[in-house]
C-alpha positions in Angstrom: 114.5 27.3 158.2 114.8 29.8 160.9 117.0 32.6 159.7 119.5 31.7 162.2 120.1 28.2 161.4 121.6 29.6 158.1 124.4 31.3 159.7 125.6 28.6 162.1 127.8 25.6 160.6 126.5 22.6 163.1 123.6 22.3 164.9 120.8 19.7 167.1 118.6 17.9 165.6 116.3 19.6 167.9 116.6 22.7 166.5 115.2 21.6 163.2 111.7 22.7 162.5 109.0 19.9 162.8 107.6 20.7 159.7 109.0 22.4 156.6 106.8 24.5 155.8 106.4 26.5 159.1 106.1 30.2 158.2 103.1 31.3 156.5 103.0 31.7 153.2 105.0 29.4 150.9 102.0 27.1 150.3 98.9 29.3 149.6 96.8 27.8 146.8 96.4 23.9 146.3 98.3 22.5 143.4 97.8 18.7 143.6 95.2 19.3 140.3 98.1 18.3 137.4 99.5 15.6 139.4 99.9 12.5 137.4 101.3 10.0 140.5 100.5 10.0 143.9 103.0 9.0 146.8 100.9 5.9 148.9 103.0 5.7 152.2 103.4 1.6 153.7 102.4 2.7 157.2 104.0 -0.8 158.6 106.6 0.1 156.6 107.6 3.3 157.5 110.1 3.7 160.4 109.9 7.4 160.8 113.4 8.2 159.7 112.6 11.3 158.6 114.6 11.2 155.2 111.2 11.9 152.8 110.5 15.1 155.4 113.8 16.4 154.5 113.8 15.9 151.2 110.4 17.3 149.8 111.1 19.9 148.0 107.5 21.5 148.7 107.5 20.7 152.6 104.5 18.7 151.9 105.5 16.1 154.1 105.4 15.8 158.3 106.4 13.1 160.6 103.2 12.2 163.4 103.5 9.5 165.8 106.8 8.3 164.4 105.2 8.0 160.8 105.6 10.0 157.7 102.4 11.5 156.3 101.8 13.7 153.4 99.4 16.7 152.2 97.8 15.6 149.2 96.6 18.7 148.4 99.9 20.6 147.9 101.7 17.4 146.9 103.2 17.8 143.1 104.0 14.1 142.6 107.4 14.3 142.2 108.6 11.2 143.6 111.5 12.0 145.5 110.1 10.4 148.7 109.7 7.2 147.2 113.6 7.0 146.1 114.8 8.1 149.2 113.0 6.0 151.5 115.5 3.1 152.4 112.2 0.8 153.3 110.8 1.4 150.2 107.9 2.3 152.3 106.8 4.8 149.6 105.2 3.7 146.6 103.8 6.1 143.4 100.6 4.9 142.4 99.0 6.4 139.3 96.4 9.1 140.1 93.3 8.3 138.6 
């Protein structure tokens, strides 16, 4: 997050990034290679909440056109997407 958002104890939703991962540098080299599952998003499913987006631990994921959608290329596999989405909109599908 923006340095300032750190210091201040409430803020907008607004003032929230739009994607996690906005200053260069935290995701330089792909690392999707080892992954074992993949996250499948339910596009009908999804209702945009946002939950997954704040939750990725590798800011892999972005909300476009009220929909979650993820970067498979720097996407570890983890899984936490797919428990916290209260749709279950977010299935792990073994990678092949």
């Amino acid at each position: 997050m923006r340095p300032y958002l750190r210091d201040k104890k409430t803020f907008t939703f607004e003032e929230i990034p739009e994607d996690t991962c906005f200053e260069a540098g935290y995701l330089v080299t792909e690392n999707s290679g080892w992954r074992s599952v993949t996250p499948k998003i339910d596009a009908q499913a999804c209702i945009g909440c946002s939950q997954c987006y704040l939750y990725c631990p590798d800011g892999v994921i972005t909300i476009q056109d009220k929909k979650a959608v993820i970067d498979y290329d720097f996407c570890k596999g983890c899984g936490i997407c797919s428990k916290i989405c209260p749709k279950n909109a977010i299935e792990m599908e073994r990678a092949i």
